[in-house]
N, C-alpha and C positions, 0 to 999 in steps of 0.2 A: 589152625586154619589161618593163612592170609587173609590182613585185612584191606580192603577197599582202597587204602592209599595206597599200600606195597604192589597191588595188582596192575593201579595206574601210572605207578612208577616205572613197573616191569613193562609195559605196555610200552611207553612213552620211550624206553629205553630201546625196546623190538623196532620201533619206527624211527628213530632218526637216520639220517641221511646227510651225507654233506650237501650244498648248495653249491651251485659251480660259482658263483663269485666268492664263497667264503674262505678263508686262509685256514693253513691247516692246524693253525698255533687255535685259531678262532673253535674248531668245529670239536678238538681235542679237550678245547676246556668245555666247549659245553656238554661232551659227553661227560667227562669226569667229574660234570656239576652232579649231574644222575645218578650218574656212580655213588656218589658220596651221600645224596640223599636216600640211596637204596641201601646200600651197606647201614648208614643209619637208623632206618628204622628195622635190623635185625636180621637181613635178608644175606644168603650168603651170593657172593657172587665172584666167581675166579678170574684171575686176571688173565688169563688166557680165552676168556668167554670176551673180557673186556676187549683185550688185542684182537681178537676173532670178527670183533663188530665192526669195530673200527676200520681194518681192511677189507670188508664186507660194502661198506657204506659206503664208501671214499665216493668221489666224481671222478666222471669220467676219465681225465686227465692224469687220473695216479695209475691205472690198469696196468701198464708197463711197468709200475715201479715198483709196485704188488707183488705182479708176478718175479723178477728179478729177487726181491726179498725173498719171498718162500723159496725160490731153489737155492738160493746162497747161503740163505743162515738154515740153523735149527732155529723150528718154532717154537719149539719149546725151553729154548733158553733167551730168547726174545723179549725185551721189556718193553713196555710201553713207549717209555723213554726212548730206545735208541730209534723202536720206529718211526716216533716221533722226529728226529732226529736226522733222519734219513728222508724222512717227506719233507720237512719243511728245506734242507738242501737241493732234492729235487724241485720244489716249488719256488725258491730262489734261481735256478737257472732256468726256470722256464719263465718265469718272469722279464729276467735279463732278455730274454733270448725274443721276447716277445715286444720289448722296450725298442729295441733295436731293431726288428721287422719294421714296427710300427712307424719309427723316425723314417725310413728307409718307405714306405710306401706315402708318407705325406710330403715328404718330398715335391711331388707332383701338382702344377698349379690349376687349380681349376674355377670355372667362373661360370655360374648360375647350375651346375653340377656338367657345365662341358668341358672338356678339355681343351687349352688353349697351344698356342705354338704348332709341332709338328708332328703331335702326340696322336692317340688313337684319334681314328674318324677326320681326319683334317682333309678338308679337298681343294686345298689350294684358294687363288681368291675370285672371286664373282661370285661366288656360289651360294653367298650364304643369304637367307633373307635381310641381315642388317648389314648390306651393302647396297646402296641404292644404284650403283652400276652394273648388278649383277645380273639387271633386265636386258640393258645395252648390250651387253656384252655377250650373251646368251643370244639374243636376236642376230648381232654383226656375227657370230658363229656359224648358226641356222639360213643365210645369204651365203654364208662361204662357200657352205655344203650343196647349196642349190644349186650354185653357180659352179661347183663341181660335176655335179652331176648331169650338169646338163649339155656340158660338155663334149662328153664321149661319143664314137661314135655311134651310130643307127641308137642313137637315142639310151643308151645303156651308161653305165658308169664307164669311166676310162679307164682301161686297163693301167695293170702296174708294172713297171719293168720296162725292157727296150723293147718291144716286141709284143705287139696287139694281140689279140686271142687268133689262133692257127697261122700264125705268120712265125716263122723260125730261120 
């Protein structure tokens, strides 16, 4: 009969999981920390059950490279190690690949979370609350339009073009 620790072991062993910020050199030692404590206290446990968890658990982020492993190799000549080996290569170029996103979108200057120059949202100048001529200039706007419109004849906007409404 198992005793009490081998049970918590086993236990502890069913529920791990990677963490999506942890690396996969990190998440491999500490299954095989388990590992090592299960096997030692008498318990038998196959490396293929091992390798089985392991691609079971992974985050999010390996699913493609999962699946790509099982159709390419045999599983059953599969070591720990090369899987090993194979994730943490995959997990270096998405690293890279993510280093370089990263550089590539901070790029862009921003000032109290707005964007400055003539980036999103920009409307030109008056416009903004921290311009103090952006009242002036908005009102001499609002006169321009009046004084357009009042223009026209019988009272209506002025037509646009050479040629009044029904005159051709």
């Amino acid at each position: 009969m198992a005793s009490v620790r081998q049970q918590t072991l086993r236990q502890k062993f069913d529920l791990l999981q990677m963490k999506e910020e942890e690396t996969v050199q990190h998440y491999i030692t500490r299954v095989l920390a388990v590992v090592n404590q299960i096997k030692g206290m008498g318990s038998e446990l196959k490396d293929a059950e091992v390798l089985l968890k392991v691609m079971r658990s992974l985050s999010t982020r390996f699913i493609h490279d999962v699946t790509s492993i099982e159709e390419a190799r045999d599983m059953s000549k599969v070591s720990l190690d090369e899987l090993s080996g194979s994730l943490q290569a995959h997990e270096a170029r998405f690293n890279q690949f993510s280093k370089k996103h990263e550089a590539f979108v901070m790029q862009g200057d921003s000032r109290d979370g707005r964007m400055t120059g003539r980036g999103r949202n920009f409307r030109g100048r008056g416009r903004c609350e921290d311009n103090p001529r952006g009242d002036d200039q908005r009102q001499a706007m609002h006169q321009q339009r009046q004084q357009y419109t009042n223009k026209g004849s019988r009272g209506g906007p002025r037509p646009f073009g050479r040629f009044s409404r029904g005159q051709r």
